[in-house]
N, C-alpha and C positions, 0 to 999 in steps of 0.2 A: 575413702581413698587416701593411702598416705603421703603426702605430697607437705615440702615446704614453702615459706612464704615471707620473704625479705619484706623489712617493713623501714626501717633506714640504713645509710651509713653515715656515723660520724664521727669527727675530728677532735679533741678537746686536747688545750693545753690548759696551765694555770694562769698563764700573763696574755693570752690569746681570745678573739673572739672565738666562738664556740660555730665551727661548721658541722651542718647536717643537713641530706638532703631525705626526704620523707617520699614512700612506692608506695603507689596504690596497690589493691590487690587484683589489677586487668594489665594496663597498658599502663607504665609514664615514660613520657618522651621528656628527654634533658638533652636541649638544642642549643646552638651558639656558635658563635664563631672557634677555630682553631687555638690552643691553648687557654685553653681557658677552664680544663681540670677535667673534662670528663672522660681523657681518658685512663686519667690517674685515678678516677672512682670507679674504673672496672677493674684495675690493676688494686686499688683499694678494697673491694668485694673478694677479688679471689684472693688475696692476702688474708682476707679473713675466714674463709672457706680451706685453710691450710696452705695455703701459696708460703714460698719461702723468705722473700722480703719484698720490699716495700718500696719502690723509685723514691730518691730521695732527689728532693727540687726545691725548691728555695721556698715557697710560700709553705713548704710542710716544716719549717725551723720552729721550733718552739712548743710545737704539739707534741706530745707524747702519746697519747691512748690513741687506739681506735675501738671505735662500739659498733658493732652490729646487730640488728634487731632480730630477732625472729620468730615465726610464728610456727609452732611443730605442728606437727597433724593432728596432736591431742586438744588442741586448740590455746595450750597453753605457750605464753609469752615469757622468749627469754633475751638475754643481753651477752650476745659473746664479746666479751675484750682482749685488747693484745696491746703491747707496750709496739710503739711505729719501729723498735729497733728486733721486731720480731721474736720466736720465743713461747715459751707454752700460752696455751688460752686460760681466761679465766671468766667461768658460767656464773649469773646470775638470773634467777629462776624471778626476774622482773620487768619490768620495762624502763631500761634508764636509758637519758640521753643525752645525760652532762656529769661531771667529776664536780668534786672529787668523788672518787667510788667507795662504797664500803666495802667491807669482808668481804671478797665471794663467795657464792655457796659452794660451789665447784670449782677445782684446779683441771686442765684437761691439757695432756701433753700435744703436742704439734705432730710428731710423729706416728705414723698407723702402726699398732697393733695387734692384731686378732686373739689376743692369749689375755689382753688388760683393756676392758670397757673405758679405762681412764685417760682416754683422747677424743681430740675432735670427728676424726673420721668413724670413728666406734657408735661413738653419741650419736652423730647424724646420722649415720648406714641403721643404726639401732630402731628409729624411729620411721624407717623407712623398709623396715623389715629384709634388709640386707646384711645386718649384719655376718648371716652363716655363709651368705658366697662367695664361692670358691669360681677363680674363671681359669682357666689355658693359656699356660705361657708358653709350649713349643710342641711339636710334631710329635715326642715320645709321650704328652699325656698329663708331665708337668703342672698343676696349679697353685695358684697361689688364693689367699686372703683377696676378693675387691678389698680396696681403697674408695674411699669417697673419692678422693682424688682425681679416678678412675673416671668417676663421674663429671666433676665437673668442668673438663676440656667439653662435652658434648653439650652444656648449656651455657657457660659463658666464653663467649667470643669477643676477641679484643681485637684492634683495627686492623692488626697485623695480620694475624690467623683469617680474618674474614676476608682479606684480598690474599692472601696467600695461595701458590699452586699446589700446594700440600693438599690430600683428601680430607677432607673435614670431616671423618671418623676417627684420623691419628693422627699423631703430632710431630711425626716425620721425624723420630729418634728410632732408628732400627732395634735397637734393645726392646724397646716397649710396643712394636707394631703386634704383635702377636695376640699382647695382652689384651690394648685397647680394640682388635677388632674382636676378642672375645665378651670383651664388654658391649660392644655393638649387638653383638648377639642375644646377648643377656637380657637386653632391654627389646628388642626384636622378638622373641619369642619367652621370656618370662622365666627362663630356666639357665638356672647357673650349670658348673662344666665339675659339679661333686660329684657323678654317677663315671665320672673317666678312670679307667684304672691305667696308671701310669707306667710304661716299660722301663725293666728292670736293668735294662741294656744301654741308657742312652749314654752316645758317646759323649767324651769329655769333650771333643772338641766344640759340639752345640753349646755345651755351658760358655764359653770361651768367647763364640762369635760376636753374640753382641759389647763383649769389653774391646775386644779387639778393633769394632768399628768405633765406637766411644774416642781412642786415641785417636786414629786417623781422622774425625771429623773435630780431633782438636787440632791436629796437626795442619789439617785445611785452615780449620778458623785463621790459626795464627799466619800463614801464607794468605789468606785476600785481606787480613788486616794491615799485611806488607804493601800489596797494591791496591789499597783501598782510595791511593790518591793517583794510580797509574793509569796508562791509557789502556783502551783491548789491545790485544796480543796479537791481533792485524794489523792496528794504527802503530804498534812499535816496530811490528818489521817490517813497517812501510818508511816509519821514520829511520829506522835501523839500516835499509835497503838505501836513503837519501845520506843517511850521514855516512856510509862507504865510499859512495860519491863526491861528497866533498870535501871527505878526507885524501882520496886516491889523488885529487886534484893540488891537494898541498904539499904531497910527499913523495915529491919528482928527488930530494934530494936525499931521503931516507929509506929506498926504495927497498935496500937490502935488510935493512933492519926490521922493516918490515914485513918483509916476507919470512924474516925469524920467527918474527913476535906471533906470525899465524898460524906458520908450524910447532911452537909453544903453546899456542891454544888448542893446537889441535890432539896435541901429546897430552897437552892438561885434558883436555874431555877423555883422549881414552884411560889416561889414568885414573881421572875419577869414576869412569864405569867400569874398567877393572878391578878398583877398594869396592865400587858395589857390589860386584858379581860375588868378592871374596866374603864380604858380609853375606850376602844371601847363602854361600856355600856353607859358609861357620855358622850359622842358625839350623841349616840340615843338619850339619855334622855333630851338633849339637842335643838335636833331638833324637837323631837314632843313637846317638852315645846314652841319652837318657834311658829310650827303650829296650836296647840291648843290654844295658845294666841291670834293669829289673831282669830281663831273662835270664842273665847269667845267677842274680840273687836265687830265681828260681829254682835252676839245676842245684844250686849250693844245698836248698832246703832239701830236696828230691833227695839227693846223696845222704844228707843226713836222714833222713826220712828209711831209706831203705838199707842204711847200716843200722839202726835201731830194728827194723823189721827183721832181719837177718841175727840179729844176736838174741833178738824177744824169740825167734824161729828154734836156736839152738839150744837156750837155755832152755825153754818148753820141754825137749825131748830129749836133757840131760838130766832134768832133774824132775820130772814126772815117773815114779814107777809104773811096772807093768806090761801090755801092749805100746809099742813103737806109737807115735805119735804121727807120722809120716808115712811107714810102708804096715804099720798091724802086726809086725811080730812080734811074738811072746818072749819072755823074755828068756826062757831059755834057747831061743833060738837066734838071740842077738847076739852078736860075732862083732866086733874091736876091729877095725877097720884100723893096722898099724901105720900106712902109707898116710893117714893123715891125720890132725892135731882132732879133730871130731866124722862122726860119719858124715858121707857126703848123701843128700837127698836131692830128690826134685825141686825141692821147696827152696833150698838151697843154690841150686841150680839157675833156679828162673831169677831168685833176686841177684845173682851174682853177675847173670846176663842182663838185666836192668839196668844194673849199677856201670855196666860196661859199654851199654849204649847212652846212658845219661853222660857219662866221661868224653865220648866221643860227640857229643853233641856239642858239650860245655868248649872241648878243645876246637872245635871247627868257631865255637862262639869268642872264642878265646883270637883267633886268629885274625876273627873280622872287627875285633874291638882292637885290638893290634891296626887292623890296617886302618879302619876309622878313626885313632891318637895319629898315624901317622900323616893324616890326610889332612887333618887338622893342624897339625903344625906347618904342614906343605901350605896351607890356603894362610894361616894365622901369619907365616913371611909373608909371602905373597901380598898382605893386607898393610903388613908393614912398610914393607917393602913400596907399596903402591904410596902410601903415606908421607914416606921419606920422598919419593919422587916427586910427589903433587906438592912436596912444600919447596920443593928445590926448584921445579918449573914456578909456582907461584913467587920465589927470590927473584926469578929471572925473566921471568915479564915484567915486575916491579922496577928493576934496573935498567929493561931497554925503554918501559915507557919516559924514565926519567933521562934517556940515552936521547929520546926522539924530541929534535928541534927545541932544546929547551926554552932556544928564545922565542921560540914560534908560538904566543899566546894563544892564539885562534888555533891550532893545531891541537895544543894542552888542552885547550876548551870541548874541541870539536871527540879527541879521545877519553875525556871523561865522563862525555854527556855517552855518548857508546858504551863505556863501561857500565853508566848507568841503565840503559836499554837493555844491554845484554845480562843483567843483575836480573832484570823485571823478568822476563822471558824467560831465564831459567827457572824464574819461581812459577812462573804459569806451564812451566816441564813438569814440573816438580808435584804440583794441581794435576796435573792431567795423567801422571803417575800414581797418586796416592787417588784416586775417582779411579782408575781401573782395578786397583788393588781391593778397593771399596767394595764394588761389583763384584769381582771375584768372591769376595768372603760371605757378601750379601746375600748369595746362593742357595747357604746353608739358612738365612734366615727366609729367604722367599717358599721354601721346602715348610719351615713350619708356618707361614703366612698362608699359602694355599692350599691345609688342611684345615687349619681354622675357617679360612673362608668358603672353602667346598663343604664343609660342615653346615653354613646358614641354609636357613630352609627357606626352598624357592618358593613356600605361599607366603611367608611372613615377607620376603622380599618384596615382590607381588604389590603385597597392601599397603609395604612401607613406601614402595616409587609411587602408589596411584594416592598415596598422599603428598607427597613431594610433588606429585603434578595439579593436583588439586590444589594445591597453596601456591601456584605459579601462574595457573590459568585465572584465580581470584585477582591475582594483581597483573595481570595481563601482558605476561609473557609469554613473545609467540609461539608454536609450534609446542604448545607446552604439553599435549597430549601424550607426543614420542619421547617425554624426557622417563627416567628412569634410574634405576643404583643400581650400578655394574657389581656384580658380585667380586670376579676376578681381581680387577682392578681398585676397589673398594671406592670408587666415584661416580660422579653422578653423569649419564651421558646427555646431554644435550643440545639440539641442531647437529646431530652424529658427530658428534665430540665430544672427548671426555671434560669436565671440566676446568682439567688444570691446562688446557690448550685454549681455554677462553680467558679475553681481556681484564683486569682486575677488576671494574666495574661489574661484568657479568658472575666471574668468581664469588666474587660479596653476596649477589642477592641467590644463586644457587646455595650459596651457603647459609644464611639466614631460613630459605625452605626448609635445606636439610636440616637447622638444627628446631625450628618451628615443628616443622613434619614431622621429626621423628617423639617429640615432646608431647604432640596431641595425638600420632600415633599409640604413644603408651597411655594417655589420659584417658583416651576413645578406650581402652582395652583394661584398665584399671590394673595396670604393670606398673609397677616400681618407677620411680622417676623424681627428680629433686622438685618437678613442679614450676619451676621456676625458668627464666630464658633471658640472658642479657648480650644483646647486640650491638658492637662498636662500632657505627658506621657502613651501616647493610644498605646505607643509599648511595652514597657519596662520597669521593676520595679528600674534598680538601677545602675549608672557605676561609677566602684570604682574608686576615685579620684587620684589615681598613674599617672601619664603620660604616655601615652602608651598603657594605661588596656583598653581591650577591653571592650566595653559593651555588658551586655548580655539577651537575648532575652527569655523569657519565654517558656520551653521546651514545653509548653503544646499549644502553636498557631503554628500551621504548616509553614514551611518551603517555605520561599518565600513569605512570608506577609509583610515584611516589602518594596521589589520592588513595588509588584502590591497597594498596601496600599498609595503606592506616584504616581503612574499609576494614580491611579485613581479619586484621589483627584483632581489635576492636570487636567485630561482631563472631568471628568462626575461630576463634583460640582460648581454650577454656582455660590454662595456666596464667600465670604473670610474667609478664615480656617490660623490661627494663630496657631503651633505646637510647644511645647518646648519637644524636645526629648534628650534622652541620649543616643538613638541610632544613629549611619550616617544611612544616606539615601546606599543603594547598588549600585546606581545608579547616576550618574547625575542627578540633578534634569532640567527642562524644563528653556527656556532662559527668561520666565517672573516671574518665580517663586526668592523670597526672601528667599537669603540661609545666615544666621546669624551666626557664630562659635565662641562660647567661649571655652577658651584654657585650662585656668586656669593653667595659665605659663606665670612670667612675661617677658618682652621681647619678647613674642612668640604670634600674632596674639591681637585681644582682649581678656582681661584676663576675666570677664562676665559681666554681666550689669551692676555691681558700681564698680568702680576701686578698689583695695585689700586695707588693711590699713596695714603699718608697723611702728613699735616703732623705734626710734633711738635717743639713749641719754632720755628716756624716755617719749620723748613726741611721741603721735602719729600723723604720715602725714601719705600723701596719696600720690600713686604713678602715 
């Protein structure tokens, strides 16, 4: 069976002690308290598995390399390295676990490509006998090269993605849902999506959609990173609703001023939805100017097209002796037609009539590009015109705030802190506009999502939930007989809910099934699969860093999850499962299992995966 087999990861600088942490090939559990690196050695692994960089944190100063071990299927032992500032890989067909390094054998670029074996994702797909597939990226049939890449969202899971409401088949980037749930498939049933013939029609706009949502979800980012320090959008217009009140209460003696300032705001909002309206207009106007240009190019070629056809028509049957070319007369019975510059024929005819309704086409085209320049200069004022206004209202709220009570500190105070409220709130407008625009577009992606998913097939589904329930009922979670993988919805339903409707605690171990389940689902079936399974945190959300603080277990997963949870890993999962928890095990673990413990106490044990840095006399060393 082709499968891989992580054997360590490690750190090495020159002036640096040398970390490395060493995997069995069953279970190792790497427990501990909070911060104390492991979750920067999952972020470490996938950085080495082609991740694009590498959290950079204080006790990683001074390190340079990272090595990765690994064990191919051929059973032969190699050493991937990467420099910690990211950057092609470089293979060594040995087992090192400290620098300096020699030559490599191998150079391997970071980047996937199907055309050059000379990267990481090729190497490993290679050895995994993936390298030919091809999976489904949209509803016309589209595929692409897999990517390892592809792969490894579905076996390693980081602390985030493991409590996350996201479905743990994708990675909640509308660009890539397509793909990733055709890779679910691929590994579900054994067969890539080569056999698709792809339609020859598909619209441009499909190509489009997912760049389209790429912006808007930067456009959001950069709007909650605005109120990442603000209250919800109730609590401000409760507070917004309170500071009306006790502003109305100070401004017995500005009363008219302010009844300006609010019919100024109120002028400012429609002007500002007025410039929006006229942008949204000038982006139609915009496009149909585009599409109507090509049709006009169109007709232009047509007319060329059928003036060439028209004189290729007369020359033919001016300068071909003999029978007529057109009507068959001989030629003594061919007769000079004085009335005009050549005979006139059918042939002649029909292109002249062609040529006369193309003219009339091009002119009625002509007329509505006419009216679409005009339309556009009408909204293009309008736009301006809004502009010029909304800064001249924005002068003149400027001048009455500074009009209002200047001596009245509390007053100053009271309308700034509002300014500020009403800043928040229109950015949470502004969210709540770009999320419907979201939707909107999302449309066209959900169309090729629920063809790919109406494509999985309901037995391989079937066997893949009565696995997901089977590794749920072992570690004794209830009602675990009705859980199951929604097709539709591409999640796991559980206690009749989907899972992204359960508490982060229950989210975590649903998703450590799915990504267990679907691992020994392929291993049970001898399907393609990395082999391998690393879990950030599948018990536990959080253990306070004190010495001694217990860690604690999410009230909402039943009692005794965490024994049967290493039961069962341990004896019914035939890959390698890699666990950074913050809970202990209740139990002893098994005498082949890899038990790791970081302390986070120095002198006491390992302190966690990069040794701590302390100051002294102001320089910093390391301990």
């Amino acid at each position: 069976m082709s499968r891989l087999r992580l054997l360590h990861i490690t750190l090495w600088g020159p002036n640096v002690p040398l970390s490395t942490v060493e995997f069995g090939a069953g279970l190792t559990l790497i427990r501990g308290p909070s911060d104390t690196g492991k979750s920067f050695m999952v972020e470490a692994i996938d950085f080495m598995l082609g991740g694009k960089s590498l959290k950079e944190i204080p006790e990683r100063t001074s390190y340079s390399t990272v090595l990765l071990g690994v064990q191919l299927p051929t059973g032969e032992v190699v050493t991937i390295s990467r420099s910690v500032a990211g950057g092609a890989f470089s293979l060594y067909r040995s087992d090192l676990r400290s620098g300096p390094l020699p030559v490599s054998d191998e150079n391997l670029a970071a980047k996937h490509n199907p055309k050059n074996d000379k990267n990481l994702s090729m190497f490993l797909l290679k050895h995994l006998d993936l390298d030919k597939a091809l999976i489904r990226k949209n509803a016309q049939g589209a595929t692409v090269s897999l990517s390892f890449r592809d792969l490894v969202h579905l076996c390693i899971i980081d602390e985030t993605k493991m409590q996350s409401d996201v479905a743990p088949a994708i990675t909640g980037q509308y660009t890539t849902k397509t793909k990733e749930i055709s890779t679910l498939k691929l590994l579900l049933e054994a067969e890539d999506d080569s056999s698709i013939v792809a339609a020859q029609d598909a619209p441009t706009s499909a190509r489009t959609t997912g760049a389209k949502i790429e912006v808007i979800d930067h456009l959001l980012s950069d709007l909650e990173a605005q109120l990442a320090d603000a209250p919800e959008e109730g609590q401000l217009r409760d507070q917004l609703a309170r500071l009306n009140g006790a502003i109305e209460d100070q401004t017995s003696a500005v009363e008219g001023l302010l009844a300006e300032r609010a019919a100024l705001a109120e002028q400012t909002r429609e002007v500002q939805q007025a410039a929006q309206g006229a942008r949204r207009e000038l982006a139609e106007v915009g496009a149909l100017q585009g599409r109507f240009g090509l049709l006009s190019e169109q007709y232009d070629s047509d007319l060329e097209r059928l003036a060439t056809i028209k004189e290729a028509g007369v020359l033919l049957g001016f300068f071909t002796p003999g029978a007529c070319q057109f009507c068959g007369a001989e030629v003594a019975d061919q007769r000079y037609n004085h009335s005009h510059s050549v005979d006139g024929t059918a042939f002649e005819d029909s292109v002249d009539a062609e040529i006369a309704r193309t003219n009339e086409l091009r002119s009625d085209l002509a007329l509505t590009l006419e009216e679409l320049a005009r339309r556009g200069e009408e909204t293009r004022g309008s736009w301006r015109n809004a502009a010029v206004r909304a800064n001249a209202l924005a002068a003149r709220l400027q001048s009455l705030d500074e009009d209002l009570s200047p001596g009245d500190t509390t007053l100053r105070e009271l309308m700034a802190i509002k300014s500020g409220v009403e800043m928040s709130l229109q950015l949470y407008v502004q969210i709540a506009d770009l999320n419907r625009l979201k939707a909107e577009i999302a449309d066209v992606t959900q169309a090729d999502v629920a063809v790919v998913s109406n494509g999985l097939n309901l037995t391989a589904l079937s066997e893949f939930s009565a696995e997901i329930a089977k590794r749920l009922a072992a570690w004794g979670y209830p009602d675990s007989s009705s859980v199951r993988y929604d097709r539709s919805a591409q999640d796991i339903v559980a206690d009749d809910q989907y899972r992204s409707a359960h508490g982060k605690g229950v989210r975590a171990i649903l998703h450590a099934a799915f990504t267990l389940g679907l691992a020994q689902y392929c291993l049970d079936r001898d399907i393609a699969h990395p082999g391998f399974v690393v879990l950030d945190s599948p018990l536990v959300t959080y253990r306070p860093p004190e010495s001694g603080s217990p860690a604690l277990l999410d009230e909402s997963l039943p009692a005794g999850i965490v024994r049967d949870f290493y039961r069962d890993i341990q004896r019914s999962f035939d890959g390698q499962v890699i666990v950074m928890e913050n809970l202990d095990p209740t139990e002893p673990l098994g005498p082949d299992a890899v038990d790791v413990v970081f302390t986070k106490t120095n002198g006491l044990g390992r302190y966690g995966f990069l040794p701590p840095k302390r100051s002294t006399g102001g320089l910093v060393v390391r301990d």
